[in-house]
C-alpha positions, -999 to +999 in steps of 0.1 A: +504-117+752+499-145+780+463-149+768+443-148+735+406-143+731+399-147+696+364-153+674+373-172+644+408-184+650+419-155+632+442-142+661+457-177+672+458-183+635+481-152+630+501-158+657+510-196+647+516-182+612+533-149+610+539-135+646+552-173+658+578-149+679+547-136+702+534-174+713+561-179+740+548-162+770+510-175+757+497-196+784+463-203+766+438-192+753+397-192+744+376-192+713+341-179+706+329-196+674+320-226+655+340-215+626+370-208+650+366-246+672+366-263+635+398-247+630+416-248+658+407-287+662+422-293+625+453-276+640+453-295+667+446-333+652+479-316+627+500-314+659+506-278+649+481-260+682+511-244+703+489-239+739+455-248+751+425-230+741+393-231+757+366-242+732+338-213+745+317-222+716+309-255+733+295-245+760+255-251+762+249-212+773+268-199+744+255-222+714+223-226+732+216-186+737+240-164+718+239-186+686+204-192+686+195-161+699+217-128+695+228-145+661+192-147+650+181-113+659+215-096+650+213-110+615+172-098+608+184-065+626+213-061+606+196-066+573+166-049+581+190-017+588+206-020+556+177-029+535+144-015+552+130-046+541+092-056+552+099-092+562+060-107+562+055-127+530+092-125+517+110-163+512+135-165+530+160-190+522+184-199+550+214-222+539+222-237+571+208-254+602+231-252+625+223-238+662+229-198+643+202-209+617+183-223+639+181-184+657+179-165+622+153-193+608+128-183+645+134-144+640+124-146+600+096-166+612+083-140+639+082-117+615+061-136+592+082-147+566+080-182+550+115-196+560+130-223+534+162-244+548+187-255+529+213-278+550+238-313+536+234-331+572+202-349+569+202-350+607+196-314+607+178-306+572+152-336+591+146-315+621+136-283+601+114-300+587+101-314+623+106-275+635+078-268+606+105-247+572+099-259+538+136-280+534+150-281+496+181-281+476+199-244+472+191-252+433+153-254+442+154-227+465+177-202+445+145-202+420+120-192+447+133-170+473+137-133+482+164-132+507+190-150+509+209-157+542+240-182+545+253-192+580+268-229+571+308-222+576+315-231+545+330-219+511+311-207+482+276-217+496+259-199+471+275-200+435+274-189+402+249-220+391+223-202+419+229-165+411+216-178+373+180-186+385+177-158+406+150-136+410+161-099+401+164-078+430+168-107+453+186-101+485+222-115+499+230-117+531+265-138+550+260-141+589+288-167+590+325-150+606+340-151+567+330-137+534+338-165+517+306-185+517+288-162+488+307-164+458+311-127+453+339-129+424+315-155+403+284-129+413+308-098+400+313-117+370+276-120+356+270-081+368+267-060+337+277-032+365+279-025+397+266+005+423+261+012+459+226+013+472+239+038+496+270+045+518+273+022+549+272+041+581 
């Protein structure tokens, strides 16, 4: 290829990695997420970033619009289609503030829902407050809420010490680009058994 267009750094990552033979003719290259701009830049600051990328994520049209918008109402639609969930008068826990939280926090909002952040930035935990969501710590809000929603980027956002004080029946939901950020194994491992709802479509 002479060009990559990649969403999470998953493509450049593979090609720096295991298909190192392919990067020759690249010329450069753009990236779409948050997720993928944190880790390209580590790769870069490592010395290890073989052509230029375009940081698309950083642009005020796509973090401005697409996060806050078609990330908020692609993450409600999403889990409404797998769920059939009534929103209005659910707690809605949303761990992360970021400029996709900020979108999924407004949709769960609209729909009448009583939207609790959790976010580690003070900066940001400080404005959702300002924006008008209850702000507390997961622990806290692990105890009280219905759904569930991560979009922080981050590993293991939700963990086995949250899963414990769960309400039965409550919902999870990952909007971030990996699965990584619900501790599925940890969840698996306090199941007494597992089943599927219904197939996915």
């Amino acid at each position: 290829p002479q060009l990559t267009i990649d969403d999470g750094a998953d493509l450049v990552t593979t090609l720096h990695t295991k298909r190192s033979d392919l990067i020759g003719n690249v010329i450069g290259g753009t990236e779409e997420t948050t997720t993928g701009v944190v880790r390209l830049r580590s790769l870069e600051k490592a010395g290890k970033l073989r052509y230029p990328i375009i940081a698309v994520n950083d642009a005020q049209t796509k973090y401005l619009f697409d996060n806050r918008y078609g990330t908020g109402q692609s993450t409600i639609d999403g889990i409404t289609r797998a769920t059939n969930i009534l929103w209005a008068g659910k707690k809605v826990v949303i761990c992360g503030y970021g400029w996709c939280g900020h979108g999924v926090a407004l949709r769960a909002k609209g729909l009448g829902s009583q939207v609790i952040i959790t976010e580690v930035e003070p900066v940001r935990a400080l404005e959702a407050l300002m924006d008008g969501y209850q702000v507390m710590p997961l622990m806290e809000a692990a105890k009280v809420g219905d759904i569930f929603i991560t979009i922080a980027g981050n590993k293991n956002v939700i963990d086995k010490a949250h899963f414990q004080v769960m309400k039965d029946g409550a919902i999870l939901a990952n909007s971030g680009h990996f699965n990584v950020e619900i501790n599925i194994p940890a969840l698996e491992s306090l199941a007494h058994n597992k089943r599927r709802i219904r197939p996915l479509r």
